[in-house]
PDB file of N, CA, C and O in Angstrom:
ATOM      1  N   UNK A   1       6.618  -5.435 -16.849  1.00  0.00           N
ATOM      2  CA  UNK A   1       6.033  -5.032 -15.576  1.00  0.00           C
ATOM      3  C   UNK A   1       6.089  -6.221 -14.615  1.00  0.00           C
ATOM      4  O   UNK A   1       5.716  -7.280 -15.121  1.00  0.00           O
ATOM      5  N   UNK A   2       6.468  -6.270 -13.364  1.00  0.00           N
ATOM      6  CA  UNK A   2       6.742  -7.009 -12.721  1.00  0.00           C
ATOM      7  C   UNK A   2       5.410  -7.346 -11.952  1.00  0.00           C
ATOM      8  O   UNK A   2       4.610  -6.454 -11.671  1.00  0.00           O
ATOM      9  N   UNK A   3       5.172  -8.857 -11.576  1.00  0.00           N
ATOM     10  CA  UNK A   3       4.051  -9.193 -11.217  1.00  0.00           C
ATOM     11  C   UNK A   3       3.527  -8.671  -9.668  1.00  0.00           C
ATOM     12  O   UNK A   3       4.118  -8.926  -8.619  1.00  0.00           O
ATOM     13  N   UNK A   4       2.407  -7.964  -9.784  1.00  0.00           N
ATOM     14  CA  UNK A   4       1.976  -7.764  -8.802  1.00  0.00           C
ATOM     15  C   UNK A   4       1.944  -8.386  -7.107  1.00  0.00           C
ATOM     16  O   UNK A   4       1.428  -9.502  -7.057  1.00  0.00           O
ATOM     17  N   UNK A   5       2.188  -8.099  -6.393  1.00  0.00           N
ATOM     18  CA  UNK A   5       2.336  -8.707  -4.985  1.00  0.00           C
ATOM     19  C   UNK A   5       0.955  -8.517  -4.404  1.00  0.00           C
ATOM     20  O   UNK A   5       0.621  -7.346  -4.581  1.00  0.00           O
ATOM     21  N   UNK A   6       0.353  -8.964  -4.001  1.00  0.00           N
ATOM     22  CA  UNK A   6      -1.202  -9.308  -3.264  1.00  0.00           C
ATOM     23  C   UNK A   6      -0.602  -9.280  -1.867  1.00  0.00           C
ATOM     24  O   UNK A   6       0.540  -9.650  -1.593  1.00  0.00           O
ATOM     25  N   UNK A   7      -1.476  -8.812  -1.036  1.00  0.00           N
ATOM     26  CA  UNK A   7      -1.780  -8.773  -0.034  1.00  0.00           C
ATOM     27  C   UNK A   7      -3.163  -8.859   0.607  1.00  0.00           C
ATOM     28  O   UNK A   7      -3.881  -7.995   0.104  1.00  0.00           O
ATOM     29  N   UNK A   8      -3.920  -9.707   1.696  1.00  0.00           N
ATOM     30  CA  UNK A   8      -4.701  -9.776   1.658  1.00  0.00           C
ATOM     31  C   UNK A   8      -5.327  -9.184   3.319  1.00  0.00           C
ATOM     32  O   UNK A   8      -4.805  -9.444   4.403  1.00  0.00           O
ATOM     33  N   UNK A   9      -6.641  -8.294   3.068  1.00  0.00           N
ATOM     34  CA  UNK A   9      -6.658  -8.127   4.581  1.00  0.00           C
ATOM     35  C   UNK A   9      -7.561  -9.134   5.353  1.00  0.00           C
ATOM     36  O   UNK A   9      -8.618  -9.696   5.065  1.00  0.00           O
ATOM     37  N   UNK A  10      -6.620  -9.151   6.610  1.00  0.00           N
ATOM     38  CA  UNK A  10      -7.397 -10.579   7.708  1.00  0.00           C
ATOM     39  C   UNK A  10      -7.656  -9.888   8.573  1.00  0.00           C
ATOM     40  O   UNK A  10      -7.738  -8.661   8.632  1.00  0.00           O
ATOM     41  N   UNK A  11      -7.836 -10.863   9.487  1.00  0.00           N
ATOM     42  CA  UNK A  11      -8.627 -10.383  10.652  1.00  0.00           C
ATOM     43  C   UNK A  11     -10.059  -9.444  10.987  1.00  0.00           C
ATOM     44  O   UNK A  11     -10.438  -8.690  11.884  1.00  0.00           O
ATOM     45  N   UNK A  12     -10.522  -9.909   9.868  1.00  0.00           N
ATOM     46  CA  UNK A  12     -11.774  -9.262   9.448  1.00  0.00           C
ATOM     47  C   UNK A  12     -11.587  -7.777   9.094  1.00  0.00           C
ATOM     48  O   UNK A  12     -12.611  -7.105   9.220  1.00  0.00           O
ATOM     49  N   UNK A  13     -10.736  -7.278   8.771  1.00  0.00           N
ATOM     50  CA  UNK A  13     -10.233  -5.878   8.407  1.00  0.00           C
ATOM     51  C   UNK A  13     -10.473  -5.478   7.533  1.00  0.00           C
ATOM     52  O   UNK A  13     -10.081  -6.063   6.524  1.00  0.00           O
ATOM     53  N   UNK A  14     -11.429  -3.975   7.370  1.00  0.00           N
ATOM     54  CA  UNK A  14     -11.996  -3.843   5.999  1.00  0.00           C
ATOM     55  C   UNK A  14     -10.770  -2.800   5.353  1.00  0.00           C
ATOM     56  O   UNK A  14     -11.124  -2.173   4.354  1.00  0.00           O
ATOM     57  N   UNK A  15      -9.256  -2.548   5.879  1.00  0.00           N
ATOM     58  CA  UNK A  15      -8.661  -1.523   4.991  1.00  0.00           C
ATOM     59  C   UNK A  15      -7.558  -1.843   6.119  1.00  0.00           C
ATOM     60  O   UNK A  15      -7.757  -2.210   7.277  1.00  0.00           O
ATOM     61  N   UNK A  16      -6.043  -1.546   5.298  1.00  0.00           N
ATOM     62  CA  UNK A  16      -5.215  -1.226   6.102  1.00  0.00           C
ATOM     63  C   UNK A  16      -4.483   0.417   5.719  1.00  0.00           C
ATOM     64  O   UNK A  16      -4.492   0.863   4.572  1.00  0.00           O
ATOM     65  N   UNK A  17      -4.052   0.951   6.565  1.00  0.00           N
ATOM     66  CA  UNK A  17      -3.553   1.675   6.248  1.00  0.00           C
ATOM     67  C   UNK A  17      -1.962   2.159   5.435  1.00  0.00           C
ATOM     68  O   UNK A  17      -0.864   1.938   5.946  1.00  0.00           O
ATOM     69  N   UNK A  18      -2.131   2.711   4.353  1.00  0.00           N
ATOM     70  CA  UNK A  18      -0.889   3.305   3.790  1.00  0.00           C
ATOM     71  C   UNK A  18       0.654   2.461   4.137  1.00  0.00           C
ATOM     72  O   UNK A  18       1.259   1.454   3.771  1.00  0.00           O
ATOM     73  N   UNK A  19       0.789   3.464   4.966  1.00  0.00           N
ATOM     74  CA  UNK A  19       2.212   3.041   5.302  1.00  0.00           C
ATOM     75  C   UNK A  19       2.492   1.737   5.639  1.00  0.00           C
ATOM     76  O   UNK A  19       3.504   1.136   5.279  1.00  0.00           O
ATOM     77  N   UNK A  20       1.565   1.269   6.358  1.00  0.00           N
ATOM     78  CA  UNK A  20       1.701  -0.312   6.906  1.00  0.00           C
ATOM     79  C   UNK A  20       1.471  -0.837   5.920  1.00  0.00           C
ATOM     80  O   UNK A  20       2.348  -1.678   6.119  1.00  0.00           O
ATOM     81  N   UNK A  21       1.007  -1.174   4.832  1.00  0.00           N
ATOM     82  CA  UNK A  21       1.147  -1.482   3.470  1.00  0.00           C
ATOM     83  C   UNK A  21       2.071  -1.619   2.745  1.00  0.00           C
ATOM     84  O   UNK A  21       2.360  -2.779   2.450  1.00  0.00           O
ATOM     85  N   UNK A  22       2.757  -0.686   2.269  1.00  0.00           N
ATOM     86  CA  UNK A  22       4.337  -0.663   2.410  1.00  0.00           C
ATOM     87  C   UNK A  22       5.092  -1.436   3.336  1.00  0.00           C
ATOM     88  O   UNK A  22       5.636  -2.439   2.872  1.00  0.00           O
ATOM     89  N   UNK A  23       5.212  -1.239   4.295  1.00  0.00           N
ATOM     90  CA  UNK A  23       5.584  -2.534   5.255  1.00  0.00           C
ATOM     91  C   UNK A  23       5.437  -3.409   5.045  1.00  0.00           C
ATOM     92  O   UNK A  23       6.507  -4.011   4.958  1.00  0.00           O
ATOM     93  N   UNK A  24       4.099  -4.364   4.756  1.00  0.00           N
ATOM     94  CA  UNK A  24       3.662  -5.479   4.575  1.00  0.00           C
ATOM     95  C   UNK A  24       4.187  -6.333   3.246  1.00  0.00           C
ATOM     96  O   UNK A  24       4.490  -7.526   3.237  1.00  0.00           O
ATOM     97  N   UNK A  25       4.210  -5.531   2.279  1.00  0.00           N
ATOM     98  CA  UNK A  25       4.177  -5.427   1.000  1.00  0.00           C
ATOM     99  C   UNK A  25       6.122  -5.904   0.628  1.00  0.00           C
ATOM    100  O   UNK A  25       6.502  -6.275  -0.483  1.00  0.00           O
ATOM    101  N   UNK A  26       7.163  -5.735   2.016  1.00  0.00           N
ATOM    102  CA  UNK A  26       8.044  -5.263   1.726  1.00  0.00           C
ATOM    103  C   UNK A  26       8.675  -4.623   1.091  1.00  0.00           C
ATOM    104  O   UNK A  26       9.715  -5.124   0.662  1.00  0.00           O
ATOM    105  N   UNK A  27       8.371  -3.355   0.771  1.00  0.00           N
ATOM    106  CA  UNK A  27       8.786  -1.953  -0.099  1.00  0.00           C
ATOM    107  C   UNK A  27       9.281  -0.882   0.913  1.00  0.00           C
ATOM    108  O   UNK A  27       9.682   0.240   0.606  1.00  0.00           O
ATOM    109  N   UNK A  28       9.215  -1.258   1.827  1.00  0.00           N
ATOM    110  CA  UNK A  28      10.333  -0.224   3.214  1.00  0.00           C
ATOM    111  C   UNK A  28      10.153  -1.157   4.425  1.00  0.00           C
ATOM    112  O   UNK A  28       9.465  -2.177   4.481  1.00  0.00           O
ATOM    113  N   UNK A  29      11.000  -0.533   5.490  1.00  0.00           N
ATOM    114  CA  UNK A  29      11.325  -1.455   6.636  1.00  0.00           C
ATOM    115  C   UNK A  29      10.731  -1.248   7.596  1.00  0.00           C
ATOM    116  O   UNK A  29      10.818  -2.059   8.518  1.00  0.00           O
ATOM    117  N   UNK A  30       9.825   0.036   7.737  1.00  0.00           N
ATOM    118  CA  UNK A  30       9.350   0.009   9.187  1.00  0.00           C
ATOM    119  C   UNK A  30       7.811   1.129   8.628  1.00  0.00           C
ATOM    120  O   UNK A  30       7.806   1.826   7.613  1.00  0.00           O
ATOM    121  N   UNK A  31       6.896   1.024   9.424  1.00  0.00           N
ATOM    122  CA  UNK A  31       6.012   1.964   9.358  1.00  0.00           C
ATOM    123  C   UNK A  31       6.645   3.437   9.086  1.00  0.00           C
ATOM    124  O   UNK A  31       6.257   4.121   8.140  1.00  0.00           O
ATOM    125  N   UNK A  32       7.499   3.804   9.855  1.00  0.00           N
ATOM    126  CA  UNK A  32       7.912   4.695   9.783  1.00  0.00           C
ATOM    127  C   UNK A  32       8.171   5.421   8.526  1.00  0.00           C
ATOM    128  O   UNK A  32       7.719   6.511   8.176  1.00  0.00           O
ATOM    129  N   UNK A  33       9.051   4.555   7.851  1.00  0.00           N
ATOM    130  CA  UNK A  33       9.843   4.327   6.765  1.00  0.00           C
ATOM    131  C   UNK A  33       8.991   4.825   5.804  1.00  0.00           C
ATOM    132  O   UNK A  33       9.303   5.774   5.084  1.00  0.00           O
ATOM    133  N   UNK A  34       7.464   3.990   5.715  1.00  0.00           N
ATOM    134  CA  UNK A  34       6.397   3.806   4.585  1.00  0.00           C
ATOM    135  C   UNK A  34       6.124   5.410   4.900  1.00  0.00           C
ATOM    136  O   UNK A  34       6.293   6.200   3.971  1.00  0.00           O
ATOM    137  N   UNK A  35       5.744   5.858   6.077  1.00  0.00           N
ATOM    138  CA  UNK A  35       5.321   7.440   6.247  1.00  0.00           C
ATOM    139  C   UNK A  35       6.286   8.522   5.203  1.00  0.00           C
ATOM    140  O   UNK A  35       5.740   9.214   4.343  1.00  0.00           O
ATOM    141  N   UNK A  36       7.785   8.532   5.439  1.00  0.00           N
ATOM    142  CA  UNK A  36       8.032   9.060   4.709  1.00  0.00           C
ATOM    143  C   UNK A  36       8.183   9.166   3.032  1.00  0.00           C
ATOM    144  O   UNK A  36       8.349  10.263   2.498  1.00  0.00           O
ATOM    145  N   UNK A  37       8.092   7.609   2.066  1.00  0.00           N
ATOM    146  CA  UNK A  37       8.258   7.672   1.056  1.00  0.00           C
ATOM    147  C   UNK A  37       6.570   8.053   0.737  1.00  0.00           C
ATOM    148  O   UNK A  37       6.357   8.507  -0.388  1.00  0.00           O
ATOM    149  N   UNK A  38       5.623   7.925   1.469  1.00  0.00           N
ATOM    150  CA  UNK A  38       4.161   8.660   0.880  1.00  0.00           C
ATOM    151  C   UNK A  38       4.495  10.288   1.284  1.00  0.00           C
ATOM    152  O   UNK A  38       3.821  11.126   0.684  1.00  0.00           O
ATOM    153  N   UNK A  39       5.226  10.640   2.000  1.00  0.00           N
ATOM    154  CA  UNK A  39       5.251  12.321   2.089  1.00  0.00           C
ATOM    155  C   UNK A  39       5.892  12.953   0.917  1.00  0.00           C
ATOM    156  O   UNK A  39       5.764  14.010   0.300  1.00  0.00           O
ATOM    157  N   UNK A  40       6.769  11.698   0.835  1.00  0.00           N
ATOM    158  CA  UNK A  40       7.904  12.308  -0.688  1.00  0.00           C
ATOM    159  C   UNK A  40       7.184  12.573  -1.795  1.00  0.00           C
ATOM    160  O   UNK A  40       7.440  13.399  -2.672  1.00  0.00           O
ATOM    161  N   UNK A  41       5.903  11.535  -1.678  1.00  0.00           N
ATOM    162  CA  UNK A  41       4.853  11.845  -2.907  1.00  0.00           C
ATOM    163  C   UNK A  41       5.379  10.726  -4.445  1.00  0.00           C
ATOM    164  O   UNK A  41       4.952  10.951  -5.577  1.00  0.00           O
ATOM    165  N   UNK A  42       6.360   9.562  -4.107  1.00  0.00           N
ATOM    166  CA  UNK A  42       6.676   8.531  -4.589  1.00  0.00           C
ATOM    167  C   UNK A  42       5.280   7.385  -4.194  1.00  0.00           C
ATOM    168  O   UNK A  42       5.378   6.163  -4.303  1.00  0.00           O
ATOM    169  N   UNK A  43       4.522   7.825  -3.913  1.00  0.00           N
ATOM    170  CA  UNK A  43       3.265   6.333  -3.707  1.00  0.00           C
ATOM    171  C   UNK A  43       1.867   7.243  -4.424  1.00  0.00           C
ATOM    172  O   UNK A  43       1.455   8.399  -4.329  1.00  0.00           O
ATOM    173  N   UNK A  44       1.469   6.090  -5.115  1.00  0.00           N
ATOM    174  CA  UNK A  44       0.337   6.277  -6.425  1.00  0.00           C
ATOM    175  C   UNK A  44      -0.840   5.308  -5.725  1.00  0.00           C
ATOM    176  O   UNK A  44      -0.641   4.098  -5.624  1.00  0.00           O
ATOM    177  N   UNK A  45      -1.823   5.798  -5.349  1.00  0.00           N
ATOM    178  CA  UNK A  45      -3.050   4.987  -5.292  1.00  0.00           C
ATOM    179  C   UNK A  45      -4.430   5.191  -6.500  1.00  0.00           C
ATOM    180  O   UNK A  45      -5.247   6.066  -6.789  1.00  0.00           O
ATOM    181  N   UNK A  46      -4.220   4.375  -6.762  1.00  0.00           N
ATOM    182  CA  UNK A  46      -5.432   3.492  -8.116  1.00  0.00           C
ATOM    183  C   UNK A  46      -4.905   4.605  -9.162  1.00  0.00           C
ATOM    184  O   UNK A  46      -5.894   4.930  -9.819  1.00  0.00           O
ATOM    185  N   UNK A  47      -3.932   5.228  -9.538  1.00  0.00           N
ATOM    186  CA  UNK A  47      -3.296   5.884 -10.544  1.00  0.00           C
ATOM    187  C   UNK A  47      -2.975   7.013  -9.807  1.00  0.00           C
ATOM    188  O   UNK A  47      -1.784   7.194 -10.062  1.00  0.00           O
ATOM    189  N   UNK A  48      -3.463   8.160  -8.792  1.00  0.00           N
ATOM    190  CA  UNK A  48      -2.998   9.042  -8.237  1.00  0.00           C
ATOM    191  C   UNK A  48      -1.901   9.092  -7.211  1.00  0.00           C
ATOM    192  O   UNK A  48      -1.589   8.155  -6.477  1.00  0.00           O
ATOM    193  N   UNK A  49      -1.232  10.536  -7.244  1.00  0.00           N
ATOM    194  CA  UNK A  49      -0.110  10.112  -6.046  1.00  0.00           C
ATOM    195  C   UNK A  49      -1.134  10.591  -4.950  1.00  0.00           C
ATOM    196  O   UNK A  49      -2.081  11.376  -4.926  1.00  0.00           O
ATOM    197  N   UNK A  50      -0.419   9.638  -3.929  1.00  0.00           N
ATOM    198  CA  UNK A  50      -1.409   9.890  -2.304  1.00  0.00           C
ATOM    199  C   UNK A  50      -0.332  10.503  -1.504  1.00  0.00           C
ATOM    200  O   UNK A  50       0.736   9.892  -1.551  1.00  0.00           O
ATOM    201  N   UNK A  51      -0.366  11.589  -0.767  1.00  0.00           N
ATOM    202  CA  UNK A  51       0.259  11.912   0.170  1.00  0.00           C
ATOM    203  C   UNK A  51      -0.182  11.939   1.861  1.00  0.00           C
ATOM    204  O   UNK A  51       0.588  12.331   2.737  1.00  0.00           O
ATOM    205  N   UNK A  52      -1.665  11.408   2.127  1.00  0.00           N
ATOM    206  CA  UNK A  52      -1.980  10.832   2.886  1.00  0.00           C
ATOM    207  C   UNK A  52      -1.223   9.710   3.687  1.00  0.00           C
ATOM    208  O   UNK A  52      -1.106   8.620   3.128  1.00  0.00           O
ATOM    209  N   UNK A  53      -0.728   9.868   4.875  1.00  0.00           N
ATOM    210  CA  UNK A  53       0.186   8.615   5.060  1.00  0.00           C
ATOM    211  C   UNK A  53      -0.382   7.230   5.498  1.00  0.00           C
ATOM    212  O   UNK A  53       0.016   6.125   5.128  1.00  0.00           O
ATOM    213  N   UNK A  54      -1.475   7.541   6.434  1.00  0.00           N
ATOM    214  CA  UNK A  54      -2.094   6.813   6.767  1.00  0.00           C
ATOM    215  C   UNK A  54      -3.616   6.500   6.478  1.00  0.00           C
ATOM    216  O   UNK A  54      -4.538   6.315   7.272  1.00  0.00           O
ATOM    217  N   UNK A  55      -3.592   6.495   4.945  1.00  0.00           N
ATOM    218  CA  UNK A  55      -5.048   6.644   4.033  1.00  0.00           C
ATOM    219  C   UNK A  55      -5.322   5.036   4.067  1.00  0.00           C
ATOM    220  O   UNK A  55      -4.534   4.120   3.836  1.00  0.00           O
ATOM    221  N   UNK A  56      -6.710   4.994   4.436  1.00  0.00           N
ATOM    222  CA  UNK A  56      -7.084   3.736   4.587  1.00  0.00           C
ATOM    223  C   UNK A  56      -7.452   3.374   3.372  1.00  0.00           C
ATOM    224  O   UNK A  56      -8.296   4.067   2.804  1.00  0.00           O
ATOM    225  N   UNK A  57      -6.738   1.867   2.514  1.00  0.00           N
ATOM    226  CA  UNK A  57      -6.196   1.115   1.454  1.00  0.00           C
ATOM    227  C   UNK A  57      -7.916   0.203   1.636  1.00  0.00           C
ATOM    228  O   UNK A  57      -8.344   0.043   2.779  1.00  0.00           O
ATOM    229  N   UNK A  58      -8.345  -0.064   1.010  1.00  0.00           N
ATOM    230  CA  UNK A  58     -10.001  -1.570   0.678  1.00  0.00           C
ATOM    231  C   UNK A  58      -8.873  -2.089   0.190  1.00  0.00           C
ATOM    232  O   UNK A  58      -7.711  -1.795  -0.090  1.00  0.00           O
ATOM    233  N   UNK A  59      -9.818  -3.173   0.192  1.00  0.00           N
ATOM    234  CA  UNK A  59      -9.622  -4.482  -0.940  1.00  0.00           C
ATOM    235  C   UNK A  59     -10.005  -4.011  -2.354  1.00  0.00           C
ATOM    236  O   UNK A  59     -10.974  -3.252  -2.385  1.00  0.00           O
ATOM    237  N   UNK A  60      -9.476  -4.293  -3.434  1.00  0.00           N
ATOM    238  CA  UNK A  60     -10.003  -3.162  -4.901  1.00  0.00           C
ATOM    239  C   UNK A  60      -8.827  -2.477  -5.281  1.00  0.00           C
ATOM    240  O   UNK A  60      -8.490  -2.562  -6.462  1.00  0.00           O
ATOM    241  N   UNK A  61      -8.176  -1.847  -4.535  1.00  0.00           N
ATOM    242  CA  UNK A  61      -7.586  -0.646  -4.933  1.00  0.00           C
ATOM    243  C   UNK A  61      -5.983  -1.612  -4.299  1.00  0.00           C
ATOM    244  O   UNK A  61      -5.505  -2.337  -3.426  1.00  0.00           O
ATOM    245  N   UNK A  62      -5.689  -0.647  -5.970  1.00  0.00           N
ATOM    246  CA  UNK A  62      -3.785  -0.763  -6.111  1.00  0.00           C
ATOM    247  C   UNK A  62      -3.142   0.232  -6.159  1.00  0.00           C
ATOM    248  O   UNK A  62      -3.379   1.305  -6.714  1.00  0.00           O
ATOM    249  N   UNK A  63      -1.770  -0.321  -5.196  1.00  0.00           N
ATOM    250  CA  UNK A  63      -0.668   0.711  -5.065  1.00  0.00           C
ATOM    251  C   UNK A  63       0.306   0.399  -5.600  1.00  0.00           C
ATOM    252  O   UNK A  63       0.643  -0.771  -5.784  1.00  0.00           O
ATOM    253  N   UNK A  64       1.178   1.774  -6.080  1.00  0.00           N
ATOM    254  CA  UNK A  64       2.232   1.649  -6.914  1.00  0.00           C
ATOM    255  C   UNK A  64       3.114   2.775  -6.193  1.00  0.00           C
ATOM    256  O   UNK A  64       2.806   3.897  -5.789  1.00  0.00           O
ATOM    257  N   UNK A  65       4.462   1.988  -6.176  1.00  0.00           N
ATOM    258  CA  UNK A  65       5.583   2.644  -5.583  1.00  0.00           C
ATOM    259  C   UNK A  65       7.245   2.222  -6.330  1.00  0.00           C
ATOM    260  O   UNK A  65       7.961   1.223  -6.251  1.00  0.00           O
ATOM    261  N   UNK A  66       7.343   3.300  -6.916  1.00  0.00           N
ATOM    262  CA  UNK A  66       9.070   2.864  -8.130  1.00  0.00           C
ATOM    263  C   UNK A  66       8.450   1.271  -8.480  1.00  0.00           C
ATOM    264  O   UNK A  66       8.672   0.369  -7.672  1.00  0.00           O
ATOM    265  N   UNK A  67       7.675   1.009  -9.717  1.00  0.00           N
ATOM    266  CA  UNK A  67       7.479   0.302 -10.676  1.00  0.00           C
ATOM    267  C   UNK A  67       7.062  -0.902  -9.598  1.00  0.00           C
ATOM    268  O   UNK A  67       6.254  -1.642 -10.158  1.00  0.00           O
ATOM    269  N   UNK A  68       7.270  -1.226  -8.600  1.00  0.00           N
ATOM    270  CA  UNK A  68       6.145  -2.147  -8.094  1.00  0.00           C
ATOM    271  C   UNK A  68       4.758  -1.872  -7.907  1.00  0.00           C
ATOM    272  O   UNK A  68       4.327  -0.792  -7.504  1.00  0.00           O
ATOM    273  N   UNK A  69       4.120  -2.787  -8.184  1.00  0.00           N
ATOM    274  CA  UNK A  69       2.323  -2.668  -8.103  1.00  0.00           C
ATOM    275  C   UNK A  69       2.097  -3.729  -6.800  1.00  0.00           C
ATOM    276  O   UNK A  69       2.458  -4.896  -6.646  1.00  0.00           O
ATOM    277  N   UNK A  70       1.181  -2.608  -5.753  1.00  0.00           N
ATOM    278  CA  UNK A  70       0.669  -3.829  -4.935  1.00  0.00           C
ATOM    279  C   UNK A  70      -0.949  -3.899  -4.853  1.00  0.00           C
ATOM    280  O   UNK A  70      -1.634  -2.892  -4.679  1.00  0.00           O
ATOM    281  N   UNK A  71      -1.493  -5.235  -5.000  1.00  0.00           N
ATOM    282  CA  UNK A  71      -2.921  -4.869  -4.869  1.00  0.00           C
ATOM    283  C   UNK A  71      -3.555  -5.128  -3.461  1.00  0.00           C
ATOM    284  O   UNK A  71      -2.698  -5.421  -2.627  1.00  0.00           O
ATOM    285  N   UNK A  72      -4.736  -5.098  -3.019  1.00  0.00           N
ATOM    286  CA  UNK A  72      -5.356  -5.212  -1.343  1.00  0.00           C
ATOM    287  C   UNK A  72      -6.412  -6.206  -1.928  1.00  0.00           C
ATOM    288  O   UNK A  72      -7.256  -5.888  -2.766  1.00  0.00           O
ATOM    289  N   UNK A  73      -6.254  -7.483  -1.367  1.00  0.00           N
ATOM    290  CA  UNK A  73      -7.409  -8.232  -1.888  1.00  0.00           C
ATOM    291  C   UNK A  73      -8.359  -8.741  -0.603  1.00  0.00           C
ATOM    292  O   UNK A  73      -7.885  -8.637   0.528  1.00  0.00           O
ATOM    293  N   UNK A  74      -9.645  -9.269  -0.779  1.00  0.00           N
ATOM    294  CA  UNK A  74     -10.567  -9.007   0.753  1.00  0.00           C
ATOM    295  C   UNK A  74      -9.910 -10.208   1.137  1.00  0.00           C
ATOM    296  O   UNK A  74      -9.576 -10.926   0.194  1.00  0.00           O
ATOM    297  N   UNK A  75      -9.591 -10.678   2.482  1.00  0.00           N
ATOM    298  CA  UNK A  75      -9.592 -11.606   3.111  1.00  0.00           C
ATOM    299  C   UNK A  75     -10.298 -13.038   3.377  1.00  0.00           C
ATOM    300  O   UNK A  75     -11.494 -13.068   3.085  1.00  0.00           O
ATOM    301  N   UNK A  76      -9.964 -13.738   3.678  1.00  0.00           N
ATOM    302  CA  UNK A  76     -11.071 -15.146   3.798  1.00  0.00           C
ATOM    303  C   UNK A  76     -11.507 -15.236   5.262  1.00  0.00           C
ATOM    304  O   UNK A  76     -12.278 -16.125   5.623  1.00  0.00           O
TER     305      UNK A  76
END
């Protein structure tokens, strides 16, 4: 299993959303992009698939998309 990628939210941000996650995460290229592979129903949040595109992600909770794991960790 390949090591998890962290991401952390700043700017005092208590969640980012979905797709921009994917983005961030580099696992697609544009917001856009992230919208459609959560419609496809290829993105798993904390073990479920989410088809929510723009489901607001905490700090806590991990996403999984084709064998990458990303987690949301709180910010400093």
């Amino acid at each position: 299993m390949p090591t998890p990628i962290e991401i952390p939210l700043e700017g005092g941000r208590d969640h980012v959303e979905l797709n921009q996650l994917l983005k961030l995460a580099g696992l697609c290229d544009s917001g856009g992009a992230g919208k459609a592979i959560v419609a496809s129903g290829a993105v798993f949040v904390d073990g479920a698939v989410e088809l929510r595109k723009t489901c607001k992600i905490r700090a806590g909770q991990t996403v999984e998309l084709d064998g990458h794991v990303v987690q949301v960790i709180a910010g400093i």
